[in-house]
N, C-alpha and C positions, 0 to 999 in steps of 0.2 A: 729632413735636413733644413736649416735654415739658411737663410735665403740672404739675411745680410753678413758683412764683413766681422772678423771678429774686433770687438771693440777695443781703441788701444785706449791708455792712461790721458794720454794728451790731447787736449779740444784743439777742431781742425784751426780754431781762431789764435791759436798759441803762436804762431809765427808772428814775429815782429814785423807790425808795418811795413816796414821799408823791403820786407821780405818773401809778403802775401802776394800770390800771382792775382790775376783776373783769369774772373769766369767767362770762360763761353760758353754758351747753352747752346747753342748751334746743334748738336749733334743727340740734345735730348727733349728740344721742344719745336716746335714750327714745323714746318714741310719734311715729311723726312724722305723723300722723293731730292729735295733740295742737300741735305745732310749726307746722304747717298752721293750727289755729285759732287758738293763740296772735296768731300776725301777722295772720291774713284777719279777724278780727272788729272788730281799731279802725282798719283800713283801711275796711272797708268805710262806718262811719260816718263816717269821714273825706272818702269820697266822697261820700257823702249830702248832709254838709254843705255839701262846696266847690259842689254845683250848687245847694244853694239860693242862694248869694250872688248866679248869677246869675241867676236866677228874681226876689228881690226886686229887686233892680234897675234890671228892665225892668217889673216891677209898679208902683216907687214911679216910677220915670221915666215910667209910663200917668198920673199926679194933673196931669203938666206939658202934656200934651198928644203926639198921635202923633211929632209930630217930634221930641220929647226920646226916645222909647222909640227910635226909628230910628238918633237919634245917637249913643244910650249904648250898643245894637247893634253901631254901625260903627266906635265909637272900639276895645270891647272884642275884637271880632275883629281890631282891628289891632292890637290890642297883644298878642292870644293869637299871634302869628308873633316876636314878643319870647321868649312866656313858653316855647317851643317849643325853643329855642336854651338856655334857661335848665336844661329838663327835661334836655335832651340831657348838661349836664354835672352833674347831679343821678345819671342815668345811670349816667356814668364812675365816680363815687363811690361807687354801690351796688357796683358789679362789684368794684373794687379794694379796696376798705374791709371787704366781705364776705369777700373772702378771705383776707387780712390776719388778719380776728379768726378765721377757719375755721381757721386755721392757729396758732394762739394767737399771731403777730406783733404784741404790743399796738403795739411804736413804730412801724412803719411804718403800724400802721392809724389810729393818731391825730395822726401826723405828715400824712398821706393828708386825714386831716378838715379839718385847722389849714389846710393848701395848699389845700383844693377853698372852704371858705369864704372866703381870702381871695381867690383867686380870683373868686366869684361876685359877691365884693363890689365888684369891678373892672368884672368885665362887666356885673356888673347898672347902673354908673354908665355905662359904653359905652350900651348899650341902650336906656339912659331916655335919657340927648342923642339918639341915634338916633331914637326915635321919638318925639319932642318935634319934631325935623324935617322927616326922612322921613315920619311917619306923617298930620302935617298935608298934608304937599303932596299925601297918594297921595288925598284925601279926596272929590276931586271923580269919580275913580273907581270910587269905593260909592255916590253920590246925585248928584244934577245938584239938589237943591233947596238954595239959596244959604243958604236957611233950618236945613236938617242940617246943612250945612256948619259953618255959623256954629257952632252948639250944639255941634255935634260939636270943635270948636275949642277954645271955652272947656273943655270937658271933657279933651281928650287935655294943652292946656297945664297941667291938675293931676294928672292920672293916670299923666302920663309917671313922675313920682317915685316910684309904686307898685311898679315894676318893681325898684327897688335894693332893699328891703328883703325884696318874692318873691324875690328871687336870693338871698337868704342864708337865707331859711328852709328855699329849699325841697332846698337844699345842704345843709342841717344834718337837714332829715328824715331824706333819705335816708340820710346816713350812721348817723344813730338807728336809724335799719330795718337796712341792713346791721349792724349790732352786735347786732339781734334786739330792741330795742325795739321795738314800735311804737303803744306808749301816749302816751307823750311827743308825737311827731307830733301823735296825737290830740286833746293837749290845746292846742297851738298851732292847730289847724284850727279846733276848738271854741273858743278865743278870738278870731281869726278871725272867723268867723262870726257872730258872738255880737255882736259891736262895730261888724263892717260894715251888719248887718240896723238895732241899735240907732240906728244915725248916717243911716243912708239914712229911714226914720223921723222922727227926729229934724229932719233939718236942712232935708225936703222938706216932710212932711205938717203938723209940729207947728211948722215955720222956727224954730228953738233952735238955737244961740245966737244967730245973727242972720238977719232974715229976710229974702225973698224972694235964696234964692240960688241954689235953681233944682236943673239939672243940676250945678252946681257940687257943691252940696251931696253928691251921690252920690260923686263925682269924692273930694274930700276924705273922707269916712266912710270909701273905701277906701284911700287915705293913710293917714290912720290908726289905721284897724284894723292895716296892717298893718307898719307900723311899731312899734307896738304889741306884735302877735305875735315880734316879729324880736327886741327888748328882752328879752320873754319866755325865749326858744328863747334866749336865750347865760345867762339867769339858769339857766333849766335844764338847757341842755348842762354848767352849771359843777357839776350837781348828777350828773349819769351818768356810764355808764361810760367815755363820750369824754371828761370834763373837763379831762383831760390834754391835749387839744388844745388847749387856752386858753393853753397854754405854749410853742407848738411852733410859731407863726407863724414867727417869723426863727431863724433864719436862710434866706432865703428858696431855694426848690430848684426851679428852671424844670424839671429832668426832671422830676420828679414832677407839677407842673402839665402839665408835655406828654404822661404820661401818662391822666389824668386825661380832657384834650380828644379825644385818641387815639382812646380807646374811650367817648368823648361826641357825636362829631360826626356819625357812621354814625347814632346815636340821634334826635341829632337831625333828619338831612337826611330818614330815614323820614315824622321826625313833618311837617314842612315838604312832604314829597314827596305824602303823604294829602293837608294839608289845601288846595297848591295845583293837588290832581287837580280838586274839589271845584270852584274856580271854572272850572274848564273843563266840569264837566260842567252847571254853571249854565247858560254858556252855549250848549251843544249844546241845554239844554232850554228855550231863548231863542231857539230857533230851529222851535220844530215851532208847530203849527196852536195851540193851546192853551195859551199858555207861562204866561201870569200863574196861572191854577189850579195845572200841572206843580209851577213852583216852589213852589208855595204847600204843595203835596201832599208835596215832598221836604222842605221846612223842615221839617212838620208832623211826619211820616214820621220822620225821622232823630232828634228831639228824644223820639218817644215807644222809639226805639230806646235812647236815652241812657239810660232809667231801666232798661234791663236791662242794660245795659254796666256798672254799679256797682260790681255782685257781680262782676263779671267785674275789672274795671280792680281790685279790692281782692287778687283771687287773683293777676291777673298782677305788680303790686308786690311781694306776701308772698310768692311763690315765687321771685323773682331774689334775694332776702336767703337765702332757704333753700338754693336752688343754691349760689350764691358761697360762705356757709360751710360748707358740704360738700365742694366741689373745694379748697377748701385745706383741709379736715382730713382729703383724699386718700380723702372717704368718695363715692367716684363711685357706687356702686348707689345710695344714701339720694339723693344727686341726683338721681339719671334717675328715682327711682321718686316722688319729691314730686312732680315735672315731671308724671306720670303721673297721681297721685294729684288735681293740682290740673285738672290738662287733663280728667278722666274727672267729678269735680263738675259744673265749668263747662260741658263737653259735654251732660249729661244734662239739666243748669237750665235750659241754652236750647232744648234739644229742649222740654222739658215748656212756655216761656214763649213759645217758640213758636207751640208748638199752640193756646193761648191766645190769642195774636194774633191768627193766624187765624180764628178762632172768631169771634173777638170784632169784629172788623175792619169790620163797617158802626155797632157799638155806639160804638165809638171815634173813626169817621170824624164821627159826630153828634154827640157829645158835644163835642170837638175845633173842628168848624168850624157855622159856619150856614150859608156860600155853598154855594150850590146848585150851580154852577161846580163849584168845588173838590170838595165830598163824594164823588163819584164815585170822583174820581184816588187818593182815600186809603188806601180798601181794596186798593184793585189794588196799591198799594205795599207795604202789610202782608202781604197776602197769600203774595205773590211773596217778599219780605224775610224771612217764616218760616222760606222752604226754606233758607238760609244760616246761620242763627242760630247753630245747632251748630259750623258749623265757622268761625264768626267767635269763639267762644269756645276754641278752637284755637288760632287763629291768633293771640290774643291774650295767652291764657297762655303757651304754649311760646314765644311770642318773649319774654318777661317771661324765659322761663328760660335761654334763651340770650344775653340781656341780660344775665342775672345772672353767667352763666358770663362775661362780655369778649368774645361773638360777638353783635357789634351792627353789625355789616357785612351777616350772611345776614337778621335781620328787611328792613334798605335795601333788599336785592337785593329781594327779595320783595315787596314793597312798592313799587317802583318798578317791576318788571314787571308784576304786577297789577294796580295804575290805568294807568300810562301806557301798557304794550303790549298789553293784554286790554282793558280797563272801557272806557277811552277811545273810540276804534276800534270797539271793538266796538259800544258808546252811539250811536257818530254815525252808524255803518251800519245800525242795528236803527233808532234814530226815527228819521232821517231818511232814510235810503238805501231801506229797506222800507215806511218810511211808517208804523212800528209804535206813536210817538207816545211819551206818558210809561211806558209799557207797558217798552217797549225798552229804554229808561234803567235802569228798576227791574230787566229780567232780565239786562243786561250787569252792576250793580251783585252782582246776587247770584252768578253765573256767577264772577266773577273773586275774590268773597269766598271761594266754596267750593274756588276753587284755592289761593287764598293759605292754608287752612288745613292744606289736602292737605299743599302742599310745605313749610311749617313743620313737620309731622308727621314727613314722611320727615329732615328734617334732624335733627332731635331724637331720632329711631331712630336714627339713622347713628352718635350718641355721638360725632361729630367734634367737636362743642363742649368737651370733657369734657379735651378739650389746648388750650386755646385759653391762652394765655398773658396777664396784663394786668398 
């Protein structure tokens, strides 16, 4: 396979003057120890901040009572299978956009941005109708109390509109990151944030501007915050090096959008393929002697894993901008060896955060719950969950890198053989076939984590990504 882009008609110099971005080479020559931090340090806060949103959330939705926290729970998991589809072509953009500028191709990479934003701006309006419908009907699904239901209602009919404006931001980040920014991002996450937390505050605790609006109120503050952000990110795209994409909407180029989804939907169908391994293994653990603690113990379990996924989820973003403009400036060692460089950080972090876990794992389990039930199941899940840590930051980065590279097919494979033909199976035969309880859940979940990181490993050796074409 060959190793560069396919060539278009127009030389990258065809952009008019006043049109042509500046290069930075930041991210394909000098330190790349340097190039590394550059991108991983306002990612990383970028992630910090996205998981507070949902932390306040369900904080301010606790002042309404449990069933508002349940609804604002059920609406926003429904609509993370929105935002999953939305990533996917966020995705596609990092891959192609990145190599574009790697290859100093200004037009086609900001011709590439102009297509994947107006795109998002389409699907993100597909989406929100879709789960404005779909998302109401599925609702009796996640709760049988007519009470969720209901809250959870009033809430998705304003939240559904949240989704058109996350489609355009979060298509405009990533091409920001692919071009080696990723300050910019930051500052939309940070506004963002800033205005979601403000308005949830605002419109629950203190009822400003009008009161008793409830769950609504949440619903709305993330309306518009991020709408808000979306405003932002085109004032500030018109100020970077993508501005020229503000030009380059029409004429409009279905190839180039159907590139774009190409190598966006394998991104996505992974992301979709996790998270609906996930209700299945809910209910395997809906099924043993013990289930309300179980679940209790994986919700608990998985959310205290999220805070070391951060630094991880920050490397795996900044390395697919670092690959992608590396394979187009044909600089393949500097690729494989950030891949390297980035996988060997995040390998040694979660070994060390790890061991801490473990350690720490009945301090946590009590800190975390008071049911006396549940405290037990907690530790056994940390525990067990340590042994994977390392190579779930594997599996995380190096698909990050082969993402970035336009091989977003072998993350799917890997991804779908790993829950569905290991974790799965192996979860229903370990608690329930053995009798081995939430115990079994926890060692199938780690068993098939440290496979998936394995065979990520070997394929990112292999340098077969390194021709992957996009």
């Amino acid at each position: 396979m060959n190793t560069t882009l396919e060539k278009r008609p127009v030389a990258p110099q065809s952009l008019p003057e006043a049109h042509k971005p500046k290069f930075d080479d930041t991210l394909v020559t000098g330190n790349l120890w340097r190039a590394c931090w550059v991108m991983a340090w306002p990612l990383l806060i970028a992630t910090i901040a996205n998981s507070l949103v949902g932390i306040c959330d369900l904080y301010v939705a606790g002042f309404l009572g449990t069933s508002s926290q349940a609804a604002v729970g059920i609406s926003e998991h429904i609509a993370f299978f929105a935002m999953l589809l939305i990533m996917g072509v966020s995705m596609g953009t990092t891959a192609i956009v990145s190599r574009y500028w790697g290859e100093k191709n200004y037009e086609e990479g900001v011709r590439f941005t102009a297509h994947s934003i107006l795109f998002s701006f389409v699907f993100g309006i597909v989406l929100s109708v879709a789960l404005l419908v779909f998302g109401i009907m599925s609702l009796s699904m996640f709760s049988n109390s007519l009470e969720v239901q209901t809250l959870a209602r009033q809430y998705l009919c304003i939240y559904s509109f949240y989704i058109i404006p996350f489609s355009i931001v979060s298509v405009m980040n990533s091409a920001l990151r692919a071009s080696g920014d990723a300050k910019t991002p930051l500052v939309l996450v940070a506004c963002f944030t800033s205005l979601t937390v403000i308005g949830d505050f605002l419109t629950v605790v203190l009822q400003w501007p009008v009161a008793n609006l409830g769950i609504q109120g949440i619903a709305i503050s993330a309306v518009v915050a991020s709408f808000t952000s979306s405003l932002l990110g085109i004032v500030l795209l018109r100020r970077s090096k993508l501005a020229p994409s503000m030009h380059h909407f029409m004429p409009l180029d279905i190839d180039r959008i159907r590139r774009v989804v190409k190598i966006g939907v394998p991104s996505a169908l992974q992301r979709l393929g996790w998270a609906t391994s996930l209700f299945v293994l809910y209910f395997i653990l809906s099924q043993c002697d013990t289930p309300t603690p179980a679940l209790a113990a994986l919700a608990v379990g998985m959310r205290i894993e999220a805070l070391l996924f951060m630094p991880i989820m920050a490397l795996n973003m900044a390395v697919s901008s670092i690959v992608g403009q590396n394979l187009g400036a044909k600089k393949v060692k500097r690729a494989y060896q950030a891949g390297v460089k980035m996988a060997t950080v995040g390998f040694w972090s979660l070994t060390v955060l790890g061991a801490i876990m473990f350690l720490l794992a009945d301090n946590i389990a009590s800190w975390i719950s008071s049911d006396p039930v549940t405290i037990p199941h907690i530790p056994s899940y940390l525990r067990i969950a340590a042994f994977c840590e390392p190579f779930l930051a594997l599996a995380m980065i190096l698909s990050g890198a082969l993402q970035g590279a336009g091989d977003t097919k072998t993350p799917m494979w890997i991804t779908i053989i790993c829950n569905w033909l290991v974790r799965l199976p192996l979860a229903y035969w370990l608690v329930l076939g053995l009798d081995m309880g939430p115990s079994g859940a926890w060692l199938a979940m780690t068993l098939s984590v440290v496979m998936s990181g394995i065979i990520t490993a070997m394929r990112f050796r292999s340098l077969s990504w390194t021709r992957q074409r996009v």
